[in-house]
N, C-alpha and C positions, 0 to 999 in steps of 0.2 A: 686659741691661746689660753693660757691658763688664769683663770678668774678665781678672787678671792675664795678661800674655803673647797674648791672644787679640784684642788684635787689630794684632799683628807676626803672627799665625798666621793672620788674615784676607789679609794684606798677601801674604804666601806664596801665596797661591790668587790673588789678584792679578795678582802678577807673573808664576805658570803662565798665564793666561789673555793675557797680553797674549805671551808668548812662543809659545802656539797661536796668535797671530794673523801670526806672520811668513808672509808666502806665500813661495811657491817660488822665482821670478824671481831669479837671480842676487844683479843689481845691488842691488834692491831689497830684497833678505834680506841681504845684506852689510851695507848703510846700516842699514837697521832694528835689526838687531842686534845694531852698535856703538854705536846712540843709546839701548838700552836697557840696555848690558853693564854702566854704572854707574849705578846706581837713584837714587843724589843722597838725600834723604830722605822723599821722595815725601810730604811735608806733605799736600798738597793731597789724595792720597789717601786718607791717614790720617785728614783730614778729616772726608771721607765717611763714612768706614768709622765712625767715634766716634759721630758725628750721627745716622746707620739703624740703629746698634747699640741704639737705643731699642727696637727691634724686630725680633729675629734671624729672624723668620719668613718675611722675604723673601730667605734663601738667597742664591742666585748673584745675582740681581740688583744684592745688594749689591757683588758683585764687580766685575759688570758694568760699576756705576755708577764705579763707584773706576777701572777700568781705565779707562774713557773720558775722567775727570779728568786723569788721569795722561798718556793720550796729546796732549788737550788743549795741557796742559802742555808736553811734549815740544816739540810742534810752535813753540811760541811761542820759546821757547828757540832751535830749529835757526832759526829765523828771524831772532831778536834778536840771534846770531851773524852773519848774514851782513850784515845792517845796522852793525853795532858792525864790521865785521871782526876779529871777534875771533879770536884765535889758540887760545885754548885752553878746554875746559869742561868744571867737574868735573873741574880738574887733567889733564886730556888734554886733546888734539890735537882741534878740533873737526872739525864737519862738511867746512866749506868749506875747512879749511887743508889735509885730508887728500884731499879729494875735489875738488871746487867749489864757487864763489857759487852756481852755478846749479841744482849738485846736491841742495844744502841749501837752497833753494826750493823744488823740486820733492817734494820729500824730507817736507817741513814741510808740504805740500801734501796730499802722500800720507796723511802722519800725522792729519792735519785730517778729510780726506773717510771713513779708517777708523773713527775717533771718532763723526761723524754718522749713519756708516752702524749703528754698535750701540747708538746713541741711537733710532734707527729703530728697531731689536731690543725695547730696552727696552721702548717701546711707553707713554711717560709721557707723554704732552703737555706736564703743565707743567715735566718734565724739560727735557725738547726746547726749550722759550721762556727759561728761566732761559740755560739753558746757551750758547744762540743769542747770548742779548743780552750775557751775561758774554765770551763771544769778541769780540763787537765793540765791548765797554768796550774789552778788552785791545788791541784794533788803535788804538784812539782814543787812548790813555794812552801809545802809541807815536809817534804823528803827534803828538801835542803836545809830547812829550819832545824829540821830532827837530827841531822848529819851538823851541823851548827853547836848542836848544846853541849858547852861545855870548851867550846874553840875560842880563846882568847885572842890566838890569831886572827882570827874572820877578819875582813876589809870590809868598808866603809860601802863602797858597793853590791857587795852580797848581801850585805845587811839592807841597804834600798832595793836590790831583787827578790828578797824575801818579802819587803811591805807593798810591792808591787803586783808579786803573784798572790800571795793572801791575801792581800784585800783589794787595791788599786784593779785588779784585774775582774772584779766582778761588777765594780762599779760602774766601770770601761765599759765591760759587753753590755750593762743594764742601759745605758746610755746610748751606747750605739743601738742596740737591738732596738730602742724606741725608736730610735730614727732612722733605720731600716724600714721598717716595720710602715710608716707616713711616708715612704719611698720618696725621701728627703734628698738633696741635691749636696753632691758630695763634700762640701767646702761647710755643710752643716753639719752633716755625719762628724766629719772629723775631730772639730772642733770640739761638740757639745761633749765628741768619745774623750779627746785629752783632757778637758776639763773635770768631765768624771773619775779618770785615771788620776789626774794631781789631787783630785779630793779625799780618794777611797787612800791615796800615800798619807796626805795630813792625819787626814783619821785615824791610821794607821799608828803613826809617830804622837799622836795626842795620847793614845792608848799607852803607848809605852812608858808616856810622861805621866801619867793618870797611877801607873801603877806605882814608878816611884814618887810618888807623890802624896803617900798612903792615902789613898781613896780608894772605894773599889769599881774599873771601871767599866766600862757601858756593856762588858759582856757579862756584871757579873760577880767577878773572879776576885776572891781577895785580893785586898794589897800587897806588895811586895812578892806576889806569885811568880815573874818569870825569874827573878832571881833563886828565888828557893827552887825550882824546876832546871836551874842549871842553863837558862835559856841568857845568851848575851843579846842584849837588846839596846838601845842608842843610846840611853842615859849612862849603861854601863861601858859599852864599849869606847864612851870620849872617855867618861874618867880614867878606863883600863891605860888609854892611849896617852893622855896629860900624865899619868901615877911615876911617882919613883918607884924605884925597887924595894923599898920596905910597902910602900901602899899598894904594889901590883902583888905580893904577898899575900898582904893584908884580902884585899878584894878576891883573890883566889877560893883563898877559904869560906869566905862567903858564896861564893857561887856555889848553888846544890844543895847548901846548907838549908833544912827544912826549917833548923830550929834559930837562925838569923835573926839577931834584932834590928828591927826597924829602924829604932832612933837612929843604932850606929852605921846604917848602911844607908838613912836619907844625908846622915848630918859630911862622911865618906862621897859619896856621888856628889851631892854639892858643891864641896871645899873643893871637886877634882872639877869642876866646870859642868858634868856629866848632864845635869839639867840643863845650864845657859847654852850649850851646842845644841844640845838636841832641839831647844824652841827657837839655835838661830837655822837648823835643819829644815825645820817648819815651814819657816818662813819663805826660805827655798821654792817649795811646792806651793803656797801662798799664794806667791807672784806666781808661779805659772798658770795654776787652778784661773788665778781673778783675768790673766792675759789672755787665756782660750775663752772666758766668759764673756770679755769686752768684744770679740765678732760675732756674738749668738746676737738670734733677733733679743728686742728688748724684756719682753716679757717672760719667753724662757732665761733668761741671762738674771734676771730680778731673783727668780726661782731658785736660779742653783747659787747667784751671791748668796740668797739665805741658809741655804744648806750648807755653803761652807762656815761661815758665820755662825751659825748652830754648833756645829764641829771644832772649830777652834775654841770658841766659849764654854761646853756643854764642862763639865766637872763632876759626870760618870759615864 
């Protein structure tokens, strides 16, 4: 079970293992090693690590499985930069601004096929199928997003299929994959997986909250980014939905707007409810997250209260 400290102490052996994996090759150990040089909060890892922590007995594999999440991760990231052209990530200079679009393809590419290759290692099958399918939620929840920007029509539910396959879904397989992984009894698999799923949703919708919010948050990203990107996201979409016809105008024009001001598009989303929905949104996956967490044993269950708890509170 997971004891104080211990598993930031797993996360250490982690992050050595994924650092033995830079190869030699200049270019590509230069890249690799500035996509790793700032860790972000490796959730997704930590994950892992909380869920097979039911059963310390499988050693490095535990590591193994975390590191593969983790570069999983990475890769999705370097990619969702070159799509977004985003300029910066995790408060730096990102991949493609430093290097190239094409480098941070290729790059995210690299990081992808090293992942598969120690899911191969692993030697889990139904590691290998979870983890498979959970990458192609994440490419899916991308093309719909992409297909999204700019749609004021979008529904309420596309917009929670969007924060499910982005994020909710990596969270999920990191979750279950640990408790696969302690060939855990199924009534724990499932549990610990939905728990993780309503978590990686909150996160999700905090972020979106974070952005109007003018903060910048946990990926990063300036403030008021998905607006300027055209992107309708939960703050905007309730106000779009509460607006009259001169404030659905109004909000139009702002959307894609690079050069948008802040004040008038927090002081707009506000007046429209656009924040008070989306944190009673939250609240939503809240209760679900904290209800899949009350049938986890006690000590994992302590674990991911904290990780959501960190997630609601955090304010980047």
């Amino acid at each position: 079970m997971p004891e104080k400290n211990s598993i930031n102490n797993d996360l250490k052996e982690v992050n050595n293992l994924l650092r033995k994996n830079i190869i030699k090759e200049k270019t590509i150990s230069n890249l690799y090693d500035y996509i790793f040089k700032k860790n972000g909060k490796q959730l997704r890892a930590r994950l892992s690590l909380i869920s097979s922590s039911i059963d310390r007995r499988q050693g490095k594999k535990r590591y193994k499985l975390a590191a593969i999440i983790e570069l999983l991760h990475n890769a999705t990231l370097v990619h969702d930069d070159v799509v977004d052209e985003s300029p910066t990530r995790r408060g730096v200079k990102s991949v493609n601004n430093i290097w190239t679009n094409a480098h941070g393809v290729l790059i995210g590419d690299y990081i992808y096929s090293k992942a598969f290759m120690l899911m191969v290692e692993l030697g889990n099958s139904k590691i290998l199928e979870e983890l498979s399918n959970a990458t192609n939620d994440i490419s899916k929840g991308e093309l719909i997003q992409l297909d999204a920007i700019g749609n004021t029509g979008i529904s309420l539910s596309e917009l929670e299929d969007i924060s499910y396959f982005k994020t909710g879904r990596l969270f999920e397989a990191s979750a279950k994959c640990g408790a696969l992984l302690s060939d855990s009894k199924g009534s724990y698999v499932k549990n610990i997986s939905d728990c993780a799923k309503n978590l990686g949703i909150v996160f999700q919708i905090k972020d979106d909250l974070l952005d109007y919010l003018g903060q910048e948050n946990t990926l990063g990203k300036p403030a008021f980014q998905d607006i300027k990107e055209g992107k309708v996201t939960y703050p905007f979409y309730f106000a779009y939905n509460n607006a009259g016809h001169e404030d659905k105008k109004i909000l139009v024009t702002m959307l894609g707007n690079k050069k948008v001001s802040h004040l008038k598009v927090s002081k707009l989303i506000n007046r429209l409810g656009g924040i008070t929905e989306t944190e009673n949104l939250a609240v939503k996956y809240i209760k679900r997250c904290k209800a899949s967490a009350l049938k986890i044993d006690k000590h994992i269950q302590q674990e991911m209260l904290k990780l959501l708890d960190n997630s609601i509170n955090r304010n980047k």
